[in-house]
C-alpha positions in Angstrom: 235.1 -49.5 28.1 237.9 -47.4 28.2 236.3 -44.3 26.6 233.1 -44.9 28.5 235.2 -44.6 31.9 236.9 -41.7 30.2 233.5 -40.0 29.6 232.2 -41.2 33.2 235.1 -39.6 35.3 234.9 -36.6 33.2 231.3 -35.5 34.2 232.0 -37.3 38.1 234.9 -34.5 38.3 232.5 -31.7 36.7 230.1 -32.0 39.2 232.3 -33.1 42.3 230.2 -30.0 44.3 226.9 -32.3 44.5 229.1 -34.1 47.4 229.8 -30.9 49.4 226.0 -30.6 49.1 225.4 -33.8 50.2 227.8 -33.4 53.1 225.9 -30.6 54.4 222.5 -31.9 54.2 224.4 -34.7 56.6 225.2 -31.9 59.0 221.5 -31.0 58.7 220.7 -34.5 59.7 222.9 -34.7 62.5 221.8 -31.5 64.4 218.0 -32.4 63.8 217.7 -33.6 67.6 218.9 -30.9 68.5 215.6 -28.2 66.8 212.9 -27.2 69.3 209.8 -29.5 69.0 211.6 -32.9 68.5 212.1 -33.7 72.6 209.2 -36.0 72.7 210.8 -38.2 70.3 214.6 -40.0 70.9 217.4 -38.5 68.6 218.4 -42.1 67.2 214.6 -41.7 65.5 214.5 -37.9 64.9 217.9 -39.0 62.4 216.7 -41.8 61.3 213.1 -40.4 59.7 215.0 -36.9 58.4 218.2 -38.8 56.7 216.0 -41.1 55.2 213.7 -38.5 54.1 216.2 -35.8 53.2 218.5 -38.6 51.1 215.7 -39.4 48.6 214.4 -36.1 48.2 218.3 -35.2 47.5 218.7 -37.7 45.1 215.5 -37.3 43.1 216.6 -33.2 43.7 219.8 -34.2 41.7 218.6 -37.3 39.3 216.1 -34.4 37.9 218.4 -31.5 38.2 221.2 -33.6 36.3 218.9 -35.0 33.4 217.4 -31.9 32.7 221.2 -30.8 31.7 223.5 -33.7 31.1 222.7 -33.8 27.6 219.9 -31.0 27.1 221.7 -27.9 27.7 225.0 -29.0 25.5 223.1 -29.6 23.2 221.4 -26.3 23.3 224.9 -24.8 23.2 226.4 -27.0 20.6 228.8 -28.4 22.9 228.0 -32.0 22.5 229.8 -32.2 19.2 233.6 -31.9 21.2 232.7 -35.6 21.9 231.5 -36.6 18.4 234.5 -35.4 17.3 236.4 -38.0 19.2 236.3 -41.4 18.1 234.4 -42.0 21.2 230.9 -44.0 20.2 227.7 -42.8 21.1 227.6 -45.8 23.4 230.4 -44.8 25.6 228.9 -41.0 25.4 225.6 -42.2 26.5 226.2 -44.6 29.1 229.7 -42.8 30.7 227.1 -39.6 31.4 223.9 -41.2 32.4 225.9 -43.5 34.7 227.7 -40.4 36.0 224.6 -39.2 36.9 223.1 -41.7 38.3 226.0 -42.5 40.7 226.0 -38.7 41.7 222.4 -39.4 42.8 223.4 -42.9 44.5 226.2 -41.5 46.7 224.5 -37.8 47.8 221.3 -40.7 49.0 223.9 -43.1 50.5 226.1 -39.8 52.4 222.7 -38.7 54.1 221.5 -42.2 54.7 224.5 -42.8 56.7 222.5 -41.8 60.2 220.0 -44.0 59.3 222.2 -47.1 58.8 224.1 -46.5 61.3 221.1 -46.1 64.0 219.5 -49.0 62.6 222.2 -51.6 61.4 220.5 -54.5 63.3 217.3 -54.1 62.1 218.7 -53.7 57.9 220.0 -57.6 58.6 216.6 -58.5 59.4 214.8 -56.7 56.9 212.7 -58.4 55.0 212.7 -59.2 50.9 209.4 -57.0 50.6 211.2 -54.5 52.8 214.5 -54.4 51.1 212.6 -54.4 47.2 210.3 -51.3 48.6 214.2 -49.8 49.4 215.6 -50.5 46.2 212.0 -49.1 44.2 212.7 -46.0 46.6 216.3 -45.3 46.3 217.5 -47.3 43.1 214.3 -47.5 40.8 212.7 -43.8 41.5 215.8 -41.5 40.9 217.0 -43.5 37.7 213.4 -43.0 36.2 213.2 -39.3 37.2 216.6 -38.7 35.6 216.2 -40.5 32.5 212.3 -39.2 32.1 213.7 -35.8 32.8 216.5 -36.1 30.1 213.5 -37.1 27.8 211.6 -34.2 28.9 214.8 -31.4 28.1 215.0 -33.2 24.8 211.7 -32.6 23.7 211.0 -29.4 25.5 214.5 -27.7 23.6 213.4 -29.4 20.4 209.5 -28.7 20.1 208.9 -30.7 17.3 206.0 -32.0 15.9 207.1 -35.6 17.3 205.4 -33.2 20.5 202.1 -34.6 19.0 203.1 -38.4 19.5 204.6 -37.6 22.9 201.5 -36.3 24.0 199.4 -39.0 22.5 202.0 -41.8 23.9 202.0 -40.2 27.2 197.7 -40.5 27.7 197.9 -44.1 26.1 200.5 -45.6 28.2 198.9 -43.5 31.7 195.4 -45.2 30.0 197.3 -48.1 29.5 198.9 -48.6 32.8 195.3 -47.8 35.2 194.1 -50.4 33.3 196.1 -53.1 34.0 196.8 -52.0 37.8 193.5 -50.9 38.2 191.5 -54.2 38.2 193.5 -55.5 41.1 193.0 -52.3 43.1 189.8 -53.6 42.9 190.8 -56.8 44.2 192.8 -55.6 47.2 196.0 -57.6 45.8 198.2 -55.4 47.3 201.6 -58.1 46.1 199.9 -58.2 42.9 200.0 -53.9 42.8 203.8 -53.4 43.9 205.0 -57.0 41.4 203.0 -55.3 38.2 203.6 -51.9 39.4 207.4 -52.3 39.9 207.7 -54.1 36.5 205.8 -51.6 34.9 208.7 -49.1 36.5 211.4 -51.5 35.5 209.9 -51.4 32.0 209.8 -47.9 31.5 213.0 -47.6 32.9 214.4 -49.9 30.3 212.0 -47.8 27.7 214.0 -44.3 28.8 217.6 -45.5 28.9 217.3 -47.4 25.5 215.0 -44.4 23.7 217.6 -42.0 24.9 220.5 -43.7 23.6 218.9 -44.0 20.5 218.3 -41.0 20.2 222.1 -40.6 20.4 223.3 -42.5 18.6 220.7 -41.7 15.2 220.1 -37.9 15.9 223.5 -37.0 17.4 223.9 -33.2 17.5 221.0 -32.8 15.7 218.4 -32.1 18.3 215.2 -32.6 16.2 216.5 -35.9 14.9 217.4 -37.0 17.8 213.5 -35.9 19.4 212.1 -37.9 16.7 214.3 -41.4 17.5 213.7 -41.1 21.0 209.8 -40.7 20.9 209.4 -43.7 18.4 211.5 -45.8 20.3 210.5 -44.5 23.6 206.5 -44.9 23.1 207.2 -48.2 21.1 208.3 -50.2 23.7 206.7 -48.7 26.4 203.6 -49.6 24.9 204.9 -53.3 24.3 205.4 -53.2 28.0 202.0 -52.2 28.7 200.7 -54.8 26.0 202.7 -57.5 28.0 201.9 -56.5 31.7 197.6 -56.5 30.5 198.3 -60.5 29.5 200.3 -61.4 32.6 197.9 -59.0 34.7 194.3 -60.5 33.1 196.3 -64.2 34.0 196.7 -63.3 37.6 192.8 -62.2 37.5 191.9 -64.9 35.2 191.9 -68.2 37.1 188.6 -69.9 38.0 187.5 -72.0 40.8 188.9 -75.4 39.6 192.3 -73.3 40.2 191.9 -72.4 43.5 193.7 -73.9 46.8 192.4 -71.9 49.5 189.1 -70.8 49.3 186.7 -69.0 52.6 183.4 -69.0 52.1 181.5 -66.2 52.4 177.7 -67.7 51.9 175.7 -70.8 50.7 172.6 -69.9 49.6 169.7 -71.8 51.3 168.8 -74.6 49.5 172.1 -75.5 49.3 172.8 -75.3 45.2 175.1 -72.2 45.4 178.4 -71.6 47.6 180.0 -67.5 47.7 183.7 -68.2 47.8 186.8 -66.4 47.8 189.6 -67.6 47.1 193.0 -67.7 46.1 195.5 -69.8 43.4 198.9 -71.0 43.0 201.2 -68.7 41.2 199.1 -65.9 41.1 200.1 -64.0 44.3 198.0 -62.4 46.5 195.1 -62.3 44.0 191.8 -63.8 45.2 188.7 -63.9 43.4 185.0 -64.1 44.4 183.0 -66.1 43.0 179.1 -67.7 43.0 179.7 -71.6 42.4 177.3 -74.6 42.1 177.8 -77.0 45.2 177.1 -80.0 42.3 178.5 -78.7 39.1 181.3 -77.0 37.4 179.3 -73.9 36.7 180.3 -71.0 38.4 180.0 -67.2 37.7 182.9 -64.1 38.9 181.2 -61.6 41.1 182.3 -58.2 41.3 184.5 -57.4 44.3 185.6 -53.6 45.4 188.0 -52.7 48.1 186.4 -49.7 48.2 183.8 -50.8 50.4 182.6 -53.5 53.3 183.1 -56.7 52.1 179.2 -57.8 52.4 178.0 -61.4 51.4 174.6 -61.9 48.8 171.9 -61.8 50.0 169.5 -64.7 49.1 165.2 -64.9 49.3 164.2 -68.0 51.2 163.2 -70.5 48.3 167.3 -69.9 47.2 166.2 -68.4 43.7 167.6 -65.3 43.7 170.6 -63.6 45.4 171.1 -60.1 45.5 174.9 -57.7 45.7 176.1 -54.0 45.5 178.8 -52.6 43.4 180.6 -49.8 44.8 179.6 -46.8 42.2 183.0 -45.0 41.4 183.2 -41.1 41.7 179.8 -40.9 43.8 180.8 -41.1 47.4 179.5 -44.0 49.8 177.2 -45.0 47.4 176.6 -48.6 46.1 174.5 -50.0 42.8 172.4 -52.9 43.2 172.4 -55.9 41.5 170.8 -59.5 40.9 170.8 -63.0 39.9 168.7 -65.5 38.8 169.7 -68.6 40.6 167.2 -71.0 38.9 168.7 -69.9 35.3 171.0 -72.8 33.7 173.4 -70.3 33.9 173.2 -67.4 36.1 174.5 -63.9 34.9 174.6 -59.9 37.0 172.0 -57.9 36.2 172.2 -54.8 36.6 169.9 -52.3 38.5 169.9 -48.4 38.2 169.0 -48.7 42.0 171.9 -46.6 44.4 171.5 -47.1 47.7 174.6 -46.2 50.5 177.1 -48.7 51.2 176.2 -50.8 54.0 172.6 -51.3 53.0 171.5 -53.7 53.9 168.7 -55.8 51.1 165.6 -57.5 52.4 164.3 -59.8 49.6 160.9 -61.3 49.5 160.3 -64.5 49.9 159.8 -65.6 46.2 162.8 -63.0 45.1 160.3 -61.0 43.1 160.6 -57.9 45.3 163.6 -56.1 47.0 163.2 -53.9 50.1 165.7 -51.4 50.9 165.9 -49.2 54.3 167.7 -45.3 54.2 167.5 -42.2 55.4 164.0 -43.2 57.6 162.5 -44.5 54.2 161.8 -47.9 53.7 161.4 -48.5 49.9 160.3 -51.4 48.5 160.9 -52.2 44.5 160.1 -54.7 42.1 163.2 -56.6 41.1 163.0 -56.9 37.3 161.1 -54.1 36.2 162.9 -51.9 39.2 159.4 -50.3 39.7 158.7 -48.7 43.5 156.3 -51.1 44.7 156.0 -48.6 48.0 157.7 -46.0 49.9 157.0 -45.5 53.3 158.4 -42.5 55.7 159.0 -44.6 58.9 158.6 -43.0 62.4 161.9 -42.0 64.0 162.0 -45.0 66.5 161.9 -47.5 63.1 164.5 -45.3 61.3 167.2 -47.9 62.2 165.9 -51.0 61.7 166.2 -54.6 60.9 164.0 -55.8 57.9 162.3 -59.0 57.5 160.8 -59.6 54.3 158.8 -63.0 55.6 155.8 -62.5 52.9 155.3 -61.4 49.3 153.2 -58.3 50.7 154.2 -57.5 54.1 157.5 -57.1 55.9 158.6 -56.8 59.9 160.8 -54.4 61.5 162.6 -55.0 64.8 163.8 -51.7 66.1 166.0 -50.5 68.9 165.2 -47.1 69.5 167.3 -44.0 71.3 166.1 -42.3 74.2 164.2 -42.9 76.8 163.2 -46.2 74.7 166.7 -47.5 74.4 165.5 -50.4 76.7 163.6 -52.0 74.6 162.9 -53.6 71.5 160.0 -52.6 69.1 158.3 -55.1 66.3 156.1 -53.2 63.5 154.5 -55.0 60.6 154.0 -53.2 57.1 151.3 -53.9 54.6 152.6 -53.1 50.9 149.1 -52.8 50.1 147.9 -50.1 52.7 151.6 -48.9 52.8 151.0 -48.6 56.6 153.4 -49.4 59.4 151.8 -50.6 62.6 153.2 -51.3 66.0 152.4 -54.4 66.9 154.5 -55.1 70.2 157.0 -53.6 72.3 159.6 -56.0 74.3 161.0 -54.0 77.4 165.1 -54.5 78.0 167.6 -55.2 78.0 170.1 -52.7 77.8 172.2 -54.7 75.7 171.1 -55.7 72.3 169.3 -58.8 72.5 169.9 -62.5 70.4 166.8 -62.8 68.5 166.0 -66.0 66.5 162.7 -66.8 64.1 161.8 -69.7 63.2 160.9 -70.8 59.4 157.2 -69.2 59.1 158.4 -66.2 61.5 155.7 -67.3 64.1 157.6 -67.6 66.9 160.8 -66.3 68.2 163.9 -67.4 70.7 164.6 -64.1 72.4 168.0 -64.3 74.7 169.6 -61.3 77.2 172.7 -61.3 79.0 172.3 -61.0 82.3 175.7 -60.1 82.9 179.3 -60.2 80.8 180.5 -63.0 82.4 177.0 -65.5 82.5 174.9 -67.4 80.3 172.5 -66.0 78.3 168.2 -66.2 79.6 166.4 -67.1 77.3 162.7 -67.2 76.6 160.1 -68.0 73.9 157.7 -65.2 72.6 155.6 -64.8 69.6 157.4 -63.1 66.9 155.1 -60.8 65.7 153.5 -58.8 68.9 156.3 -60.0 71.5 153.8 -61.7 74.2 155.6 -64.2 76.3 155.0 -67.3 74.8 157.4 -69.1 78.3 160.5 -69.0 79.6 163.5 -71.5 79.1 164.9 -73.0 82.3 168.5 -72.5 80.8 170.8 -70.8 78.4 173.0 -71.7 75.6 172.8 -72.4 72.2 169.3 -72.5 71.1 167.2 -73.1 68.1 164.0 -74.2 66.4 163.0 -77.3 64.2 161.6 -77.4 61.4 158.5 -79.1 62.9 158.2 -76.5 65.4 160.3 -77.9 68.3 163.2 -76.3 70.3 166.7 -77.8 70.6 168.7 -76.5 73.2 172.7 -77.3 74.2 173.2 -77.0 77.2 177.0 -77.5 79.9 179.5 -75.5 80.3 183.2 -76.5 79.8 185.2 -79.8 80.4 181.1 -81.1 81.4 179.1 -83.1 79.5 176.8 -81.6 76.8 173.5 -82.4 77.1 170.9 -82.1 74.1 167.1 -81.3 75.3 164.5 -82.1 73.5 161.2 -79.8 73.9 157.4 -80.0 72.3 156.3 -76.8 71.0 154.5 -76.0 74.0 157.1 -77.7 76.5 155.6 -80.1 78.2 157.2 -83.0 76.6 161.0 -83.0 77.6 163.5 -85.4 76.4 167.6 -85.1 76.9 170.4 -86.9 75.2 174.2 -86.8 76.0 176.7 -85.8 73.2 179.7 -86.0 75.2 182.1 -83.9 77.3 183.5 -80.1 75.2 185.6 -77.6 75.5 183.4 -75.4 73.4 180.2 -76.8 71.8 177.8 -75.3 69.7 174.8 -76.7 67.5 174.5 -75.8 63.9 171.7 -76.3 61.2 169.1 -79.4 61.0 171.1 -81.0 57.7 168.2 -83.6 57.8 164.6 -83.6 59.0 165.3 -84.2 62.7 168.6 -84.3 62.7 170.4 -81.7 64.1 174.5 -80.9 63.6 176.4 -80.5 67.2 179.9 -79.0 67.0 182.2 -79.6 69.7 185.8 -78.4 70.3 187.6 -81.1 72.2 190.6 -79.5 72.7 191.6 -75.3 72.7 194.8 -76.0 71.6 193.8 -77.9 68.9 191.6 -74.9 67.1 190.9 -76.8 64.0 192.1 -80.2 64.4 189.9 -80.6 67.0 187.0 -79.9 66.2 184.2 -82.4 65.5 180.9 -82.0 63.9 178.4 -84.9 65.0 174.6 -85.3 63.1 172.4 -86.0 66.4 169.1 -87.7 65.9 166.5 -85.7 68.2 164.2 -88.4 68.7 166.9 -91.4 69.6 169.5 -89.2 70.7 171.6 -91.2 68.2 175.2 -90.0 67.5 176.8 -89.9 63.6 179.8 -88.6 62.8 180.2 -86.0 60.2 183.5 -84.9 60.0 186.7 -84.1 62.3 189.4 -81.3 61.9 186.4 -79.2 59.8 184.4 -76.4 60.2 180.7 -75.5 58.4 180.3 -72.8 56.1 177.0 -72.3 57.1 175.9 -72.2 60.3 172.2 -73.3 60.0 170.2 -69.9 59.6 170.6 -66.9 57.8 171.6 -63.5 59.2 169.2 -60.9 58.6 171.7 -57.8 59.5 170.1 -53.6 60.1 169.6 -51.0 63.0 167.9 -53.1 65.1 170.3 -56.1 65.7 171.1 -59.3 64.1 167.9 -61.4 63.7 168.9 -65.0 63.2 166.0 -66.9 60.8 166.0 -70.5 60.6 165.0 -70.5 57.0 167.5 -72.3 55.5 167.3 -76.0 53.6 169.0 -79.1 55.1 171.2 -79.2 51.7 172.6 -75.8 53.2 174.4 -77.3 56.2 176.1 -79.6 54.1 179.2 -77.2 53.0 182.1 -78.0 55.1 185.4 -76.3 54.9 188.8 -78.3 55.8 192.4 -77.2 57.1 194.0 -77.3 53.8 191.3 -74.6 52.3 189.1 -76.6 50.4 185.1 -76.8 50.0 183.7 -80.3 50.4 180.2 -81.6 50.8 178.8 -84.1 52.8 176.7 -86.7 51.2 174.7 -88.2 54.2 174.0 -91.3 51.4 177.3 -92.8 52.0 178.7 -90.3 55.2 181.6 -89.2 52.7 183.3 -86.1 52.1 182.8 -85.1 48.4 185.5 -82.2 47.4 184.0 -79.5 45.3 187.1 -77.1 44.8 190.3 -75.8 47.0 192.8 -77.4 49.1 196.5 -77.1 49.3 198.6 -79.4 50.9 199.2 -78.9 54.5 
């Protein structure tokens, strides 16, 4: 110890000047308020953003500076050998000079970051542990890498031996090395994940340099080529151990599976019920969260591909629930996604890829048998066949359809519901195309409002629920019309939460807060009216019919209770009998699926009954209601509360 202090406050006295520089860059701090330009902003912050900005670049400007020389250039002169021929070890050589340097680089960073302290010692108490490890990786971490990598860098550059040829190949391997274990949870948006793996990767390195450089000390001495060749074999040796050991714990973080999860949103249940979209997170595994496609009855379950790159956008399904449909953000090209399928009715479904690239944020329209996918851009609306990814038909749409939303409700023929620009922008426009003909025709025109309208079709995409705003603040009107030319089919007497049945009646909610919900009844054709009460609300809403003619009501009791109290009831239409479902829940699917494009959200009640039986609880797990025995069956997630 005492020969490494010797060492130490030999190169600390050599290189005393690095303070009188740091000193000055202080002064440079201190009269920043006072430079033309920085008025707008209050001199406590003009300091504080220059010190802190000034003392790293300092000490990385002297970490570098200092490594490139403290053993390099005496080397180079053959001055290194006044120490060898000391009974000094190479241990005390090696660690009195590095930590000379290091400490050099410490204080420089700490005599600038004075204003910053200073300006800001009540918020440093209250900094946080993420906070405070981001300031350490900064101020710590980055200048002892630079100056050890640099001292690595002298070594070999003043040697140029033909260990230059493993340097090289070490270097690509571990850069290779190190995307591909920090890469995969780019992907995932783990941005804890990133800066844990990231910092122990820097750590490790770290630990590579210092260790590789003091054995190439300690072997190679003042032999400089000997010493090259230690320090690469060491150097690249455990820095690809390190690498080798981050990939495990980094695949472990990735690698956990539904049965693992405790909190878990779902992002779609596909509509006969079978397959649940989640997302979702696990214990000890940070801020990783996976998505996955998992049966509602099973333990099968399939990872889905998930880029940050892009708008998170759930599968799209066809309307028997056989087929679901996702894009894959293609790397390197842009905005532009690649599509891909699955086979829901396989025992076990796998991604298929499609050569099909499409921008992000289009949206798929998918027959309904699955068998064909539709695909809206640029004014084209192209239609392929799924397996064989042969263009069915391509068809130029007129400018008013360019934006639209795409409803795929037969094997041959699609409709659009357009809302156009201009002097048309009040008013909504429904086309049908023929894939035979490959012909669009207009078949109705809706006028206002100005606002985009709610629209709602029902199952055979007859007939459609077509609500305007008549103002911010009131309740929606709402009328019937025939979903395919517009025509008035009659108006609804009131607003609210509406919706279709599967045997062709409508099912309004109707009341307005802390006043009794009322649920009306109506024929097909309204003349046969019936009401039932299902209590006073807060907020109410209904949801999807989870058995044939019965209908789930949601109700919000209380607003301060946001998910304790709410309460999902199955109401029987007919009897206007009440069942409890669940309390303190809320449904992962809301009864119909959202068909999304350019000319609104169309809302089409397509879905099976088994699809409104995914509920989601406050401790984040997935359960499903069996209406047999009323129970709560947990299929994956929860944490404890």
């Amino acid at each position: 110890m005492k020969h490494t202090m010797a060492v130490f406050w030999r190169e600390i006295t050599a290189r005393r000047d690095l303070l009188f520089l740091a000193v000055a860059v202080l002064v440079i701090v201190l009269m920043m308020p006072f430079v033309p330009g920085t008025g707008n902003y209050s001199p406590s912050e003009v300091r504080g953003v220059v010190s802190q900005v000034l003392a790293l670049l300092l000490g990385c400007g002297v970490a570098i500076g200092l490594g490139l020389s403290v053993f390099g250039a005496d080397l180079s002169a053959g001055r290194l050998g006044f120490f060898f021929a000391r009974p000094i070890s190479a241990r005390a050589i090696w660690v009195g000079r590095i930590l000379a340097v290091l400490v050099l680089a410490l204080v420089c960073e700490f005599v600038v970051l004075v204003p910053a302290m200073v300006e800001n010692i009540g918020r440093l108490i209250d900094f946080s542990a993420k906070t405070w490890c981001a300031f350490v990786c900064a101020f710590v971490l980055l200048p002892t890498i630079l100056c050890l990598a640099s001292h690595a860098l002298s070594v070999m550059n003043r040697a140029r031996s033909v260990w230059l040829l493993l340097d090289l190949g070490g270097a690509v391997a571990i850069g290779v090395g190190a995307w591909l274990v920090i890469g995969p949870l780019y992907g995932l948006g783990a941005v804890l994940a990133i800066f844990v793996v990231g910092s122990l990767l820097a750590i490790a390195i770290a630990g590579a340099l210092g260790v590789a450089g003091f054995a190439g000390l300690a072997l190679g001495r003042t032999d400089l080529r000997r010493m090259h060749g230690a320090m690469s074999l060491v150097l690249w040796s455990l820095s690809g151990a390190a690498v080798i050991g981050l990939a495990f714990y980094g695949g472990w973080l990735r690698g956990f599976g539904p049965s693992e999860m405790d909190e878990v949103d779902v992002f779609s249940v596909a509509p006969d019920g079978e397959w649940i979209e989640v997302w979702g997170t696990a214990p000890r595994h940070l801020d990783v969260r996976r998505r996955v496609l998992m049966s509602s009855n099973d333990d099968r379950y399939l990872a889905l591909p998930v880029s940050w790159n892009e708008s998170s956008m759930e599968l799209a399904y066809s309307a028997d629930g056989g087929t679901a449909v996702g894009f894959n953000h293609v790397s390197g090209s842009g905005n532009f996604s690649s599509l891909w399928w699955l086979d829901l009715t396989a025992d076990q479904p796998v991604i298929m890829e499609s050569l099909l690239v499409v921008p992000q944020r289009t949206v798929p329209g998918l027959s309904p048998d699955g068998s064909r996918v539709a695909l809206l851009e640029d004014g084209t609306l192209s239609v392929y066949d799924l397996v064989s990814e042969q263009l069915v038909a391509a068809i130029r749409l007129p400018a008013p359809y360019r934006k639209a939303t795409v409803l795929f409700h037969e094997h041959d023929r699609l409709r659009l519901f357009a809302r156009p620009g201009g002097d048309e922008a009040l008013m909504t426009l429904i086309a049908e195309v023929d894939l035979e003909s490959k012909k669009l025709d207009e078949t109705g025109r809706i006028e206002g409002p100005g606002d985009p309208p709610w629209m709602a079709v029902d199952s055979s995409a007859t007939r459609m629920i077509f609500c305007v705003w008549e103002d911010r603040a009131a309740a929606s009107r709402c009328s019937v019309q025939d979903a395919r030319d517009g025509s008035l089919i009659r108006e609804l007497d009131h607003g609210g939460s509406v919706r279709f049945l599967e045997d062709g009646r409508l099912v309004s909610l109707t009341g307005s807060k802390t006043i009794e919900r009322r649920l009306i009844v109506e024929s097909a054709d309204g003349l046969t009216r019936t009401e039932h009460s299902v209590g006073e609300a807060e907020i109410a809403g209904l949801g999807g019919e989870a058995l044939p003619g019965q209908i789930v009501v949601y109700r919000l009791l209380n607003l301060e209770e946001r998910f304790q109290g709410r309460r999902y009831d199955l109401v029987d239409v007919d009897s206007g009998a009440v069942r409890t479902i669940a309390e303190g829940m809320r449904q992962a699917n809301s009864g119909m699926r959202r068909v999304w494009g350019g000319g609104g959200t169309v809302l089409w009640f397509a879905d099976s009954p088994e699809s409104n039986w995914i509920f989601t609880d406050r401790t984040g797990a997935v359960v499903r209601w069996d209406p047999e025995t009323g129970e709560l069956v947990h299929v994956v997630g929860g944490r404890s509360p």
